[in-house]
C-alpha positions as CSV (number, residue, x, y, z in Angstrom):
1,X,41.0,5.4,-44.6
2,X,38.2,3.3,-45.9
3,X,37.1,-0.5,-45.2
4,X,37.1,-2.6,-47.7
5,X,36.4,-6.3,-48.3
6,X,38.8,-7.7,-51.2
7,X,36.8,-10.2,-53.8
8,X,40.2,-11.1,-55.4
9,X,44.2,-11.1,-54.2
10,X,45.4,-7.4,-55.2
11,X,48.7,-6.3,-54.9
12,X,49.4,-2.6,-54.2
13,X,52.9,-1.9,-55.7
14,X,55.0,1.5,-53.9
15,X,58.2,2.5,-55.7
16,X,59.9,1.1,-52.6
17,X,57.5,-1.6,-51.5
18,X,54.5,-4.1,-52.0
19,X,51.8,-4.8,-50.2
20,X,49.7,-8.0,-50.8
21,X,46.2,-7.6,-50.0
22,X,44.4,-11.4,-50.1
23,X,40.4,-12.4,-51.6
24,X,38.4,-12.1,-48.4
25,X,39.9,-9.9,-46.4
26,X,37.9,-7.0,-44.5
27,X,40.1,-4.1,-43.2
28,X,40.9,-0.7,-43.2
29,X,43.4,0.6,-46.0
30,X,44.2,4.2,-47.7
31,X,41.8,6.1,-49.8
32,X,44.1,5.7,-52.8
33,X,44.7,2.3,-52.6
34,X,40.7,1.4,-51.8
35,X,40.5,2.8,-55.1
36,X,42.8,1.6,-57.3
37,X,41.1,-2.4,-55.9
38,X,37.5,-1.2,-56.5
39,X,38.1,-0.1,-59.9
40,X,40.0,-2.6,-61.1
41,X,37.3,-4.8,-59.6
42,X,38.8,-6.6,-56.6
43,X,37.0,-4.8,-53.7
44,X,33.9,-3.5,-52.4
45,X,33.7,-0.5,-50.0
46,X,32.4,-0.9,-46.8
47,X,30.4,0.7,-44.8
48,X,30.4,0.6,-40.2
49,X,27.2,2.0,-38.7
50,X,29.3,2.4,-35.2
51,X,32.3,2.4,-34.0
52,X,32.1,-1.3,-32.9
53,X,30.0,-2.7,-35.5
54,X,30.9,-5.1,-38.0
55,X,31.4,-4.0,-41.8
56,X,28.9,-3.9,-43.9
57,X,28.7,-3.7,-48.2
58,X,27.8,-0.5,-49.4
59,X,24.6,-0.1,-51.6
60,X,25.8,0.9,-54.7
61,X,23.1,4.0,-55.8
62,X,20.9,3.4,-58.7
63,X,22.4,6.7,-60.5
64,X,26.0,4.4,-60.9
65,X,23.3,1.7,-62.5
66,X,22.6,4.1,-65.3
67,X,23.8,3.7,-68.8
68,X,27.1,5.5,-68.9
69,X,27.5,5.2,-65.6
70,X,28.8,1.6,-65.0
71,X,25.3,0.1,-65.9
């Protein structure tokens, strides 16, 4: 699993179901479906330093900034 914090309304479609993730919301969700919304561009992964902290946005590493690399 992998938080997550939505930046846009995706919806994650399942041969036998859909589920409708809203813009803003912070949660846990499948590795496959946390990246199928951050590469279309309507999440960011998040990151918990303990088990009762709050969420935080991931730093996105300055190799991904490189030309060819998203950047």
């Amino acid at each position: 699993m992998t938080w997550l914090r939505f930046t846009a309304d995706h919806d994650h479609r399942a041969p036998a179901f859909t589920i409708a993730y809203k813009a803003g919301w912070v949660g846990n969700v499948p590795h496959d479906i946390a990246d199928a919304a951050v590469a279309a561009g309507k999440a960011v992964r998040m990151r918990k330093a303990s088990k009762d902290a709050e969420p935080v946005a991931e730093l996105v590493e300055e190799a991904d900034m490189t030309e060819g690399n998203g950047g």
